[in-house]
C-alpha positions in Angstrom: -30.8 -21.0 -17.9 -33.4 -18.2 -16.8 -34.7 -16.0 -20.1 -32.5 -12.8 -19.9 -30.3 -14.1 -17.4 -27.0 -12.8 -18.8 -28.2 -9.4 -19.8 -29.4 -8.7 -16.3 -25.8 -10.0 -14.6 -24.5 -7.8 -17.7 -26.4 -4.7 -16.4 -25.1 -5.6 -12.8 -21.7 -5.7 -13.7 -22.1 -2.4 -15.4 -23.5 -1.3 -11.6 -21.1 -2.5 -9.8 -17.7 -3.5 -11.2 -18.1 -1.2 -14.6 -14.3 -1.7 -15.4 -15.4 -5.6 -16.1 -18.8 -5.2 -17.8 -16.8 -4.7 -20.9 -14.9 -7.5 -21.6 -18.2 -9.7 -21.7 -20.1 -7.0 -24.2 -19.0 -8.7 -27.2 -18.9 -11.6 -28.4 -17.0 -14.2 -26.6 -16.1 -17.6 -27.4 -15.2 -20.1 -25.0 -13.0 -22.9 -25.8 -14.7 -24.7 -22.3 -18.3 -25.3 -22.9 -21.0 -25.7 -20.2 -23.3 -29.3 -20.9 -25.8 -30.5 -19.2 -28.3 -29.1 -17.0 -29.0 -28.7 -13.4 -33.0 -30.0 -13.6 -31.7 -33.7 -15.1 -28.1 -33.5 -12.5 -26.2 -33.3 -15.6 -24.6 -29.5 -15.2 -20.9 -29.0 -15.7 -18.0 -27.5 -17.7 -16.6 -29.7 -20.1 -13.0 -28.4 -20.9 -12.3 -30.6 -23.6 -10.0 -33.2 -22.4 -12.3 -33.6 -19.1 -14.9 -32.2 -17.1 -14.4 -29.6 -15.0 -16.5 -30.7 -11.9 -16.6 -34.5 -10.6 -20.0 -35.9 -11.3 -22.1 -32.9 -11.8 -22.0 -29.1 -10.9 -24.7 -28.8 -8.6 -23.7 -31.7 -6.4 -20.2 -31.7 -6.7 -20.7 -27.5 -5.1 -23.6 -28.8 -2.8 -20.8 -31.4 -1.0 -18.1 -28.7 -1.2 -20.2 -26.2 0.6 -21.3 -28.6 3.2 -17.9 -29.9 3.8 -16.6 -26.2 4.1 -19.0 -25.9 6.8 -18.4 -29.1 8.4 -14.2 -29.1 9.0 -12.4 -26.6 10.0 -12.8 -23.1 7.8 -9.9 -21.7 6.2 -9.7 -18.3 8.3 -7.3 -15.3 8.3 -6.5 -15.1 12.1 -4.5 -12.7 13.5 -4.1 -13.7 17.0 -4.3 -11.8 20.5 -2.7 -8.3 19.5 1.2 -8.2 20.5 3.1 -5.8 22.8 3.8 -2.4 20.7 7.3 -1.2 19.8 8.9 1.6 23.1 7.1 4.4 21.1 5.6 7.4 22.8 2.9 7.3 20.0 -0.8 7.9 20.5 -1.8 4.6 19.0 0.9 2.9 21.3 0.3 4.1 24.1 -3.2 3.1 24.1 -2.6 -0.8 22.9 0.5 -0.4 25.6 -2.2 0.2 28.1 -4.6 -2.2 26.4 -2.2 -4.8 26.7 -1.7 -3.9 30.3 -5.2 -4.1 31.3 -6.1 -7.6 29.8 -3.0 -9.2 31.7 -3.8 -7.1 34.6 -6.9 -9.6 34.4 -5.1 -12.7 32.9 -7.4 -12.1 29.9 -4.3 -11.4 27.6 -3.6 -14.8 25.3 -6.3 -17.1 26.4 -7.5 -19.6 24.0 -10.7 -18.4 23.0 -13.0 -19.5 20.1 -13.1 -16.3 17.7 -16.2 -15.0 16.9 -17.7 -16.5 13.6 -18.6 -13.3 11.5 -15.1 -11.9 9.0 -14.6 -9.2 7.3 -13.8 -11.0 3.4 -14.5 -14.1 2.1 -12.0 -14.5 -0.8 -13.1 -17.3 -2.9 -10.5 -18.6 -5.0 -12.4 -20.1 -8.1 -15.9 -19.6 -9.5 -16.5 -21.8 -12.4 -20.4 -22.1 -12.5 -20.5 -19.9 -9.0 -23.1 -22.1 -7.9 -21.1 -21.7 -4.5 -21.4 -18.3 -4.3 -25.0 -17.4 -3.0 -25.1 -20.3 -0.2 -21.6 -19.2 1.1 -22.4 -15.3 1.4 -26.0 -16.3 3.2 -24.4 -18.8 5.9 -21.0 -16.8 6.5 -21.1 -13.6 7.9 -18.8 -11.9 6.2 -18.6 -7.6 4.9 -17.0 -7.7 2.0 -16.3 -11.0 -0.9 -13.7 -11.4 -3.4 -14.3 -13.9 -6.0 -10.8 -14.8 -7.9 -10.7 -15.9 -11.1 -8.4 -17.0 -13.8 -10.8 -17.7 -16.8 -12.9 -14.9 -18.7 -14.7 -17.8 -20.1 -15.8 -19.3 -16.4 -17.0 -15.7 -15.8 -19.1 -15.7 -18.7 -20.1 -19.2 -18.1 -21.5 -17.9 -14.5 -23.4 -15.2 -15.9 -25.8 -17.7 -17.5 -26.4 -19.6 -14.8 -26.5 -17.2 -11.5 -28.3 -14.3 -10.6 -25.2 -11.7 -9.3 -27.7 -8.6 -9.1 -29.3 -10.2 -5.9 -25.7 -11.0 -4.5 -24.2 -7.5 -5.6 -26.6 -5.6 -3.8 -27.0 -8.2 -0.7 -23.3 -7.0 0.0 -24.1 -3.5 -0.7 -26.8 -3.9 1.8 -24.0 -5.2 4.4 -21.5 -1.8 4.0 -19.7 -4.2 1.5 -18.2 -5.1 -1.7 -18.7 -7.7 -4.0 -15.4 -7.5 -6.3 -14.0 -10.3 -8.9 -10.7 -10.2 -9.8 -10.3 -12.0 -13.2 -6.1 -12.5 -14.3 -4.1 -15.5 -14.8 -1.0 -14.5 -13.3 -0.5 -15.6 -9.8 1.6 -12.6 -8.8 -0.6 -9.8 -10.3 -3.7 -11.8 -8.6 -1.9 -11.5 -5.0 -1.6 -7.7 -5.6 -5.1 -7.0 -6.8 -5.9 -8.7 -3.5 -3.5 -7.1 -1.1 -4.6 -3.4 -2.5 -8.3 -4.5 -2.5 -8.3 -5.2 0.7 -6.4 -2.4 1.9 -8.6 0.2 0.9 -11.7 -1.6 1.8 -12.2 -3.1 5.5 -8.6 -3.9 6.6 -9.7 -3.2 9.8 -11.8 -6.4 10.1 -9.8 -9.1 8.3 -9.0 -11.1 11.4 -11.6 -13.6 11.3 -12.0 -13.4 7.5 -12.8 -16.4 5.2 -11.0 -18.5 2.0 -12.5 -20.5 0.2 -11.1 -23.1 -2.5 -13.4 -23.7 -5.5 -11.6 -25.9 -7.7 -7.7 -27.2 -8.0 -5.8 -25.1 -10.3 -1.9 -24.6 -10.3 -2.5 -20.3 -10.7 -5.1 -20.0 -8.0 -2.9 -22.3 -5.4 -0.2 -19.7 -6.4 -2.0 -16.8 -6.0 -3.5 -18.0 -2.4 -0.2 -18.7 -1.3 1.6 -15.2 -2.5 -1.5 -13.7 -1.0 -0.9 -15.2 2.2 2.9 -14.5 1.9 1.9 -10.9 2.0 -0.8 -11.3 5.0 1.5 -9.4 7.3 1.8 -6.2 5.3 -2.2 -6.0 5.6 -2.3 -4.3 8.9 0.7 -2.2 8.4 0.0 1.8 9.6 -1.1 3.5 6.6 0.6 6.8 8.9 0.4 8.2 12.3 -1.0 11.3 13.7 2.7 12.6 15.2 4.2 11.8 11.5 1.0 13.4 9.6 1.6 16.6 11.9 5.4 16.7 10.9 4.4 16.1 7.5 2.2 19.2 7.0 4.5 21.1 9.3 7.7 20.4 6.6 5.5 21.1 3.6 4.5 24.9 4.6 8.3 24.9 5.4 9.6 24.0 1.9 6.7 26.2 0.0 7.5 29.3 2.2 11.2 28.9 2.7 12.6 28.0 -1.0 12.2 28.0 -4.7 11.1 24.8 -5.9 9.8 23.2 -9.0 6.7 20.8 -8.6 6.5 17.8 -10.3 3.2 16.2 -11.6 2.0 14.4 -13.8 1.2 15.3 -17.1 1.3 13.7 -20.6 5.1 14.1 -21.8 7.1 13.2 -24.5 8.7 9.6 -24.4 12.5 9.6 -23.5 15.1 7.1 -24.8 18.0 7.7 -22.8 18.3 4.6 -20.0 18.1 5.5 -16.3 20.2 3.9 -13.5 18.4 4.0 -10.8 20.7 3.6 -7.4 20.3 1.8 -4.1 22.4 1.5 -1.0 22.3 -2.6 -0.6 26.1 -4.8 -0.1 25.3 -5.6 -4.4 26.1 -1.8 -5.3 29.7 -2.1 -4.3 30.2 -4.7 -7.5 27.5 -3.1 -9.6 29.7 0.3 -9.3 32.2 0.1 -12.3 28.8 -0.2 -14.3 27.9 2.6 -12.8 30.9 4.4 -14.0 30.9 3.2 -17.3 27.7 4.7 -17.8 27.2 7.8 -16.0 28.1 9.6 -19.5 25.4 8.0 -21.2 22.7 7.0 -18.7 20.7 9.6 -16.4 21.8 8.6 -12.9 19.5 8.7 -9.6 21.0 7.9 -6.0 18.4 6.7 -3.7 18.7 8.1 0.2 21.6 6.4 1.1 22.6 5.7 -2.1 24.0 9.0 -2.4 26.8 8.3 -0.2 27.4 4.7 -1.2 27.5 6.6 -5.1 30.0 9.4 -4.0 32.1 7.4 -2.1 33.2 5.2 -5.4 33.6 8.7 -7.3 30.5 9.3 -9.2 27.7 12.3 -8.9 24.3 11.1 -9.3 21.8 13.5 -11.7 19.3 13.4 -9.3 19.3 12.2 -5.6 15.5 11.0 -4.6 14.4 11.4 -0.6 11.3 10.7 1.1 11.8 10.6 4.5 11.2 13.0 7.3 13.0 12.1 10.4 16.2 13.4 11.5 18.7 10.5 9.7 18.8 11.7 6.4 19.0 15.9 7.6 22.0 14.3 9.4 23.2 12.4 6.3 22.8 15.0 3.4 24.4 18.2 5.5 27.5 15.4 6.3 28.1 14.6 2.2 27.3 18.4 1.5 30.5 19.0 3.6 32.5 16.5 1.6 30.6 16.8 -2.0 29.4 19.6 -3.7 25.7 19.1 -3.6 24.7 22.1 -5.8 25.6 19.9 -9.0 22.8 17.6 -7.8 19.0 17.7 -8.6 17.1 17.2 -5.5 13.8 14.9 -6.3 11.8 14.9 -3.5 8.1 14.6 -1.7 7.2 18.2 -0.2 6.9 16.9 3.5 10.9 16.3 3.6 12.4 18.7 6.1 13.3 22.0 4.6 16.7 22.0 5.8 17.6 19.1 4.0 16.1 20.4 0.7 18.2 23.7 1.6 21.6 20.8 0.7 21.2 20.8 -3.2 21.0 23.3 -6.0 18.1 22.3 -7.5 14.9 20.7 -6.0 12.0 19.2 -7.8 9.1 18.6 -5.2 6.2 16.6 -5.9 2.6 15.5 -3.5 3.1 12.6 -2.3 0.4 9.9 -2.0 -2.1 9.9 0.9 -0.6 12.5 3.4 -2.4 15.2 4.8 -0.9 17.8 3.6 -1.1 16.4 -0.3 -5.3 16.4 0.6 -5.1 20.2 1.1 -2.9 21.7 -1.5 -2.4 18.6 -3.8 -5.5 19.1 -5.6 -4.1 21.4 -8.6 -0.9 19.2 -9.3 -2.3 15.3 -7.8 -0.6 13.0 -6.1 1.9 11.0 -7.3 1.2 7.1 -6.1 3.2 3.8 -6.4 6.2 6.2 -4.8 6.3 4.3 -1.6 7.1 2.1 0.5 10.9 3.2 -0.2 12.9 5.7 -2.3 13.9 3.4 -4.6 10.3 2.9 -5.6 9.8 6.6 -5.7 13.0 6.9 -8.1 11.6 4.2 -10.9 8.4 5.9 -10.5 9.7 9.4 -11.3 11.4 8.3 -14.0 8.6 6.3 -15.4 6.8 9.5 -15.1 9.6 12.1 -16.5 8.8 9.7 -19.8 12.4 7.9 -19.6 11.2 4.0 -19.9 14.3 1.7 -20.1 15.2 1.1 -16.4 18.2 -0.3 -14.6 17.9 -1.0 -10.5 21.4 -1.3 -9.0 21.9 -2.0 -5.7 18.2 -2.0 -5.4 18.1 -5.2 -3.6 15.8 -4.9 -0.3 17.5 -7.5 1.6 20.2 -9.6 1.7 21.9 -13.5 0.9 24.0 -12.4 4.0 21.6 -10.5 6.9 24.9 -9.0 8.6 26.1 -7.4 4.9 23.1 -5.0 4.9 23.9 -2.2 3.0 26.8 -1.1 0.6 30.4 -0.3 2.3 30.1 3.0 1.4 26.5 3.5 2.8 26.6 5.8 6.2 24.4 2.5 7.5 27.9 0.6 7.1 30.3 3.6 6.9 29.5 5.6 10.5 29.6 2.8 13.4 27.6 4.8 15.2 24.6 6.4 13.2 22.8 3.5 13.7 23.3 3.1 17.4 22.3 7.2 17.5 19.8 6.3 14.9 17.5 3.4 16.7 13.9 4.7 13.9 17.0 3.4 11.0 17.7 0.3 13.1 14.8 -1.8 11.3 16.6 -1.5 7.6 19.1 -3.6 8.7 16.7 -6.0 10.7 15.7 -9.5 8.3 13.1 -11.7 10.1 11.5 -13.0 6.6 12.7 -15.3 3.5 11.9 -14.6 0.0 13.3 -15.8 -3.1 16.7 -13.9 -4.6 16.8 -12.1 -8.2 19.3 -14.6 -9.1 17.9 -17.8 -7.8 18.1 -19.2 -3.9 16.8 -17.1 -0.8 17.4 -14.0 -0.1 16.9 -12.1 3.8 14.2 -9.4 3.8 12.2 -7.5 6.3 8.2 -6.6 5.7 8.8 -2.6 4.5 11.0 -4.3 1.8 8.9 -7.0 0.5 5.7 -4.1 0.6 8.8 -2.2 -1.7 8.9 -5.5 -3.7 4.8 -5.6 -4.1 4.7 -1.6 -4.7 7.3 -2.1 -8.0 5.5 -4.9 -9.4 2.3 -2.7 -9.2 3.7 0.2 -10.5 5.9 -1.8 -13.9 2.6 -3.6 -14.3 0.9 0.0 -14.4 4.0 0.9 -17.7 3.5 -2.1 -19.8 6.0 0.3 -22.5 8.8 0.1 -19.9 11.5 -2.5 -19.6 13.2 -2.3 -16.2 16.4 -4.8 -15.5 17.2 -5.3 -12.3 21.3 -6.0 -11.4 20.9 -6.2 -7.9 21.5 -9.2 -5.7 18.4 -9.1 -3.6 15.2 -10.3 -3.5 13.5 -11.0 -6.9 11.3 -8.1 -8.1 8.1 -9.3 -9.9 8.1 -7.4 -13.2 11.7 -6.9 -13.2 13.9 -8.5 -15.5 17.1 -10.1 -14.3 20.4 -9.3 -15.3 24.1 -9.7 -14.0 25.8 -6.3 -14.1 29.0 -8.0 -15.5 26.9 -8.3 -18.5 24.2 -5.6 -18.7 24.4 -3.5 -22.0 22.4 -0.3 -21.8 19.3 -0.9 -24.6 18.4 2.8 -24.5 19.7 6.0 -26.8 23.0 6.8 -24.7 23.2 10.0 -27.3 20.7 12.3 -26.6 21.7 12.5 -22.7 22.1 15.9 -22.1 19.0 16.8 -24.7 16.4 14.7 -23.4 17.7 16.7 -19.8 17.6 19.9 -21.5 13.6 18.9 -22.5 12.8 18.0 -19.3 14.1 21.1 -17.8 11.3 22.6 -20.2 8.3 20.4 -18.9 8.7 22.6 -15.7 6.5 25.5 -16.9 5.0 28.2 -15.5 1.6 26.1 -14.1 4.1 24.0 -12.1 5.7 26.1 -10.3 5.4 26.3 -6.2 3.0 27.8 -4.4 2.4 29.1 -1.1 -0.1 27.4 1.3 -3.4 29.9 1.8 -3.6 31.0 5.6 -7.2 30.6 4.8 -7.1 27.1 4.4 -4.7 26.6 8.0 -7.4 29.0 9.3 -10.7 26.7 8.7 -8.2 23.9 9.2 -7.9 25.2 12.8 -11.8 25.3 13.4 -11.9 22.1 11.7 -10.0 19.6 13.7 -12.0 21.3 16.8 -15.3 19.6 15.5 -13.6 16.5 14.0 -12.9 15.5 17.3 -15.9 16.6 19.4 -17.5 14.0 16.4 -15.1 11.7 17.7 -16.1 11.7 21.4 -19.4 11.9 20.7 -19.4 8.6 18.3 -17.1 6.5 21.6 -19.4 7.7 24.3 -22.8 6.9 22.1 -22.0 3.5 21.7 -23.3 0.9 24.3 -20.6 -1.2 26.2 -23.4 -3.6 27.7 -24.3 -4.0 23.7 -21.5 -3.0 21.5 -22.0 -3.4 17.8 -18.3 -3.8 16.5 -19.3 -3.3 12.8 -21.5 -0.5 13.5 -18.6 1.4 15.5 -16.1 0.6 12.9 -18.2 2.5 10.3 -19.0 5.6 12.4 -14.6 5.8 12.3 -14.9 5.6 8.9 -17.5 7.9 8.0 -15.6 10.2 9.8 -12.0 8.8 8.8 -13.0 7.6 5.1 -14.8 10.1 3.2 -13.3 11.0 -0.1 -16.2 13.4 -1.5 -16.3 15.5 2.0 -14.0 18.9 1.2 -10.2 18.9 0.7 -9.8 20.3 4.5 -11.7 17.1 6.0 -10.1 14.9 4.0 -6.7 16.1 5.1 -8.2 15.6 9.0 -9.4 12.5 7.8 -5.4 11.8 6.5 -4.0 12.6 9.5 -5.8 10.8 12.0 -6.8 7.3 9.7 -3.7 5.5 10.7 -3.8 6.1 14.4 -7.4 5.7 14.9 -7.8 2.5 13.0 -4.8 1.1 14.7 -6.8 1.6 18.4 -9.9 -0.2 16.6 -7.8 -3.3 15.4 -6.7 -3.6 19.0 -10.4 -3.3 20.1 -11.5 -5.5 17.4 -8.9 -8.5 18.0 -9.1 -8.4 21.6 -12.6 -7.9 21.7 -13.9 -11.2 19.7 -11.6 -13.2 21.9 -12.9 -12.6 25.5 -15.6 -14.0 27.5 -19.4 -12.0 27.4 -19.0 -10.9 30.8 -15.4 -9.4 30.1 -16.4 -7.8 27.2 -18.4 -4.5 28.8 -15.6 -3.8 31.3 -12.7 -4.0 28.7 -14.6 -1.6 26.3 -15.4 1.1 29.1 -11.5 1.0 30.2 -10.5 1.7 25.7 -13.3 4.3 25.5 -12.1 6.4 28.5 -8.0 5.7 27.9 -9.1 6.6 24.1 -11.2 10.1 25.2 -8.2 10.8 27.0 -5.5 10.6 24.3 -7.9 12.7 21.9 -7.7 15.7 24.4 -4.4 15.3 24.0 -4.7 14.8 20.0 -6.7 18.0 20.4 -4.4 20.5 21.9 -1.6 19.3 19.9 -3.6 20.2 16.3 -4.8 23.2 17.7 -1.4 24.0 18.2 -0.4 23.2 15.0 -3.0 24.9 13.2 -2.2 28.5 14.6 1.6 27.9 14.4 1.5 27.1 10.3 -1.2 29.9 10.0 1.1 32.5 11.1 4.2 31.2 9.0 1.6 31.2 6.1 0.2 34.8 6.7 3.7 36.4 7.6 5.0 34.5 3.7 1.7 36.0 2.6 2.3 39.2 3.6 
């Protein structure tokens, strides 16, 4: 071991991963112990009842690196990219016309050797990380992700590898050098799936694992991590719904009186919350419902609401995220039926004003990510781990409101039987023909994927629901001082605790209901209340999105077809797509085109790496000028927009 050695890794973790360099700042004592050394070929980690590497460390790794490169890697490959869904879509159209052009040339499917470089290497195990510095020099690869389920192997490594050199080798490559140190598989699998999200999604196909050493927690993790593979490349939001989302927020600031919801430190509630889907398990689950609606707050989730009404019982609060036509359709339906007013709306600002207009009360809060949350969301935040679905933004509200003993009902993201897909009462089940009127609600009822059920055996899910799934676990993981007990009879929620609705018993204070309301009316004050959008901002917004995409020509027609540096394009889109410190009116561009623009450079990128040299110029020239010509388009639209929410600022202004 070099003099100093684990200081100067100390000092590097402070550098680079400063949320880790603490846990190794005192003292730490290892039940493993490392013997040996490498000069006599005696290294390794003896663990007590054995040793932890067969033979010694440095040959044991030397073998295991060699063989890597010997047989097949382990590679996340994502295929030729697949005919898009019948959407009229920017980032559609262009892979619809992609598509077209390489079958046009019977390019489309071919089996082609992928290019060797990736985007991760996720090594699974470090123990002594004498594998790490040989992998990252032969594998070209942007970003690494070392798992690991041992503090003590961490510490272990820090005497015996230089990680300065590696961190800032990465660095050097536009990457990231991240360990992720837990020992439970699930939270392992969603440190990974969120790392990798914000980081270089768009070049995971080619991307590398890598298997250190066998270990029960790791082999779980890896294979929860690949379970959730497909949810990688999922839109983080299109242009045409970023547009409608800014569009419905100056709506509901200029149109209505609304209370704004953020977070803030609050007192601790001990009343329980029933927190209510729309799946087939709310129909039994009801009568517990009912029992409790006295003495528990109650929240309806979208289409919950009718499932709740329809078996006689007003919700508290009804939660909505959505911004397409369904749920107007739904809400203004009950409304003629119920009387809304006695409901609390919960709700993210970009809902459609109209609906919001249904119910007495609104609370509206920033949701995460959207454009319009990066221009006026700066005061109040955003509010994350409130998505994929509104069941996920209900717990989190809750959570947030203070309340923390949490029952899901009907909550169950799937199904035992995929033609019993929502609750009988649900307007999915209820109205024959809302989803055949309704094809963008079509995909809740579509299961394509397995996953295991709350109470044991397989449930039917779809990918928005198991991202649902992933997103709870993250966010009860996030309230360590919450219980939440799941009675639905879907798919198992990591985190959640399960429990048969015959014989839940509510754990919370069912006495101080109607208080613990009246305080929370009271956490509203003054700071939090609504406010209208600035036409200055829409103004500069306007002039804006003119040079944003005059930057974006300029970047496509710069770059050499004959020569094209993939990497080197796919950070010039996110410079200009990925800059957090750039001002609040940028990033809100930046918001409002990511999801669109990255989806057109996965298409390049997967297509791309699987062509012959020759076809390779041609096929580029034909993306650049189909994608110049969807960003005039892009361009008109948002200039559009910008003057059209600019006057409906000023004239509320006024």
């Amino acid at each position: 071991m070099a003099e100093g050695l684990f200081e100067r890794n100390l000092e590097a973790m402070r550098n680079f991963q400063p949320h880790l360099a603490p846990r190794f700042e005192g003292v730490l004592q290892p039940y493993s112990r490392v013997v040996g050394n490498a000069e006599s070929g005696t290294l390794n980690i003896d663990l007590g009842h054995s040793m932890l590497y067969e033979g010694d460390a440095v040959s044991s790794t030397t073998k295991q690196v060699e063989a890597y490169q010997s047989v097949r890697y382990q590679r996340i490959l994502q295929g030729w990219p697949g005919e898009p869904e019948e959407h009229d879509r920017i980032a559609e159209r262009l892979v619809r016309a992609g598509v077209g052009y390489l079958r046009g040339r019977d390019i489309m499917g071919r089996d082609h050797e992928v290019d060797p470089d990736g985007g991760y290497l996720i090594v699974f195990g470090l123990g002594l990380g004498l594998h790490l510095e040989p992998l990252i020099d032969r594998l070209d690869v942007r970003s690494v992700i070392v798992v690991e389920q041992f503090d003590e192997f961490v510490y272990h490594a820090m005497h015996q590898v230089e990680l300065g050199p590696l961190f800032e080798k990465i660095h050097r490559r536009n990457g990231l050098l991240n360990f992720v140190i837990h020992d439970t598989p699930e939270v392992i699998a969603n440190f990974l799936f969120y790392m990798m999200r914000q980081d270089s999604f768009g070049l995971i196909d080619g991307s590398y694992i890598f298997d250190h050493y066998p270990s029960y927690v790791l082999a779980e993790a890896k294979k929860r991590f690949l379970d959730r593979l497909p949810l990688l490349s999922s839109n983080p939001g299109f242009f045409e719904d970023e547009q409608v989302m800014i569009r419905n927020y100056v709506g509901n600031v200029t149109s209505q009186e609304s209370l704004v919801y953020a977070d803030k430190p609050r007192v601790v509630k001990r009343t329980p919350v029933i927190v209510c889907g729309s799946g087939p398990s709310i129909d039994e689950a009801a009568d517990f419902v009912r029992q409790h609606k006295d003495d528990a707050v109650v929240i309806s989730c979208g289409t919950g609401l009718g499932a709740l009404l329809g078996h006689g019982i007003y919700p508290d609060f009804h939660v909505e995220i959505e911004n397409t036509p369904g749920p107007v359709e739904i809400i203004r339906s009950l409304a003629d039926k119920y009387d809304l007013s006695r409901i609390c709306l919960i709700a993210s600002n970009t809902v459609r004003p109209e609906m919001a207009g249904c119910f007495g009360k609104r609370i509206l809060f920033f949701r995460d990510s959207v454009c319009s949350s990066k221009l006026f969301g700066q005061r109040h935040g955003e509010i994350y781990y409130a998505a994929p679905t509104v069941a996920n933004t209900a717990a989190r509200i809750a959570l947030g409101m203070g309340f923390r003993d949490l029952y899901l009902v009907g909550v169950d993201l799937g199904s035992r039987d995929a033609s019993l897909h929502h609750g009988r009462h649900s307007v999915y089940v209820a109205d024959e023909a809302f989803l055949a009127t309704h094809p963008e609600h079509l995909n809740a009822t579509k299961y394509t994927i397995a996953a295991p059920g709350n109470f044991g055996g397989t449930v039917q899910t779809n990918h928005s629901f198991l991202y649902a799934s992933v997103s709870f676990s993250g966010l009860i993981a996030r309230y360590k001082d919450a219980v939440v007990r799941n009675l639905s009879d879907g798919i198992r929620i990591p985190g959640a605790t399960p429990c048969l609705p015959k014989s839940a018993v509510l754990e919370g204070d069912i006495s101080r209901k109607s208080r613990e309301l009246e305080r929370l009316r009271g956490e509203f004050d003054a700071a939090e209340q609504r406010e209208m959008a600035p036409p200055e901002k829409l103004a500069i917004l306007g002039e804006a999105l003119d040079q944003f995409y005059s930057s974006f020509e300029e970047i496509l027609k710069s770059a050499k077809s004959d020569d094209l540096d993939l990497r080197a394009l796919y950070d010039a889109f996110k410079g200009l797509l990925e800059d957090s410190s750039a001002p609040d009116v940028d990033v809100c561009i930046q918001r409002m085109h990511v999801g669109t623009m990255m989806v057109c450079f996965t298409f390049l990128y997967r297509a791309y790496r699987r062509m012959d040299a020759a076809e390779r110029g041609p096929f580029f020239e034909f993306f650049r000028d189909t994608m110049l010509d969807l960003l005039g388009e892009m361009r008109q639209s948002s200039a559009a927009l910008a003057s059209d929410l600019h006057s409906k600022a000023a004239a509320a202004a006024a």
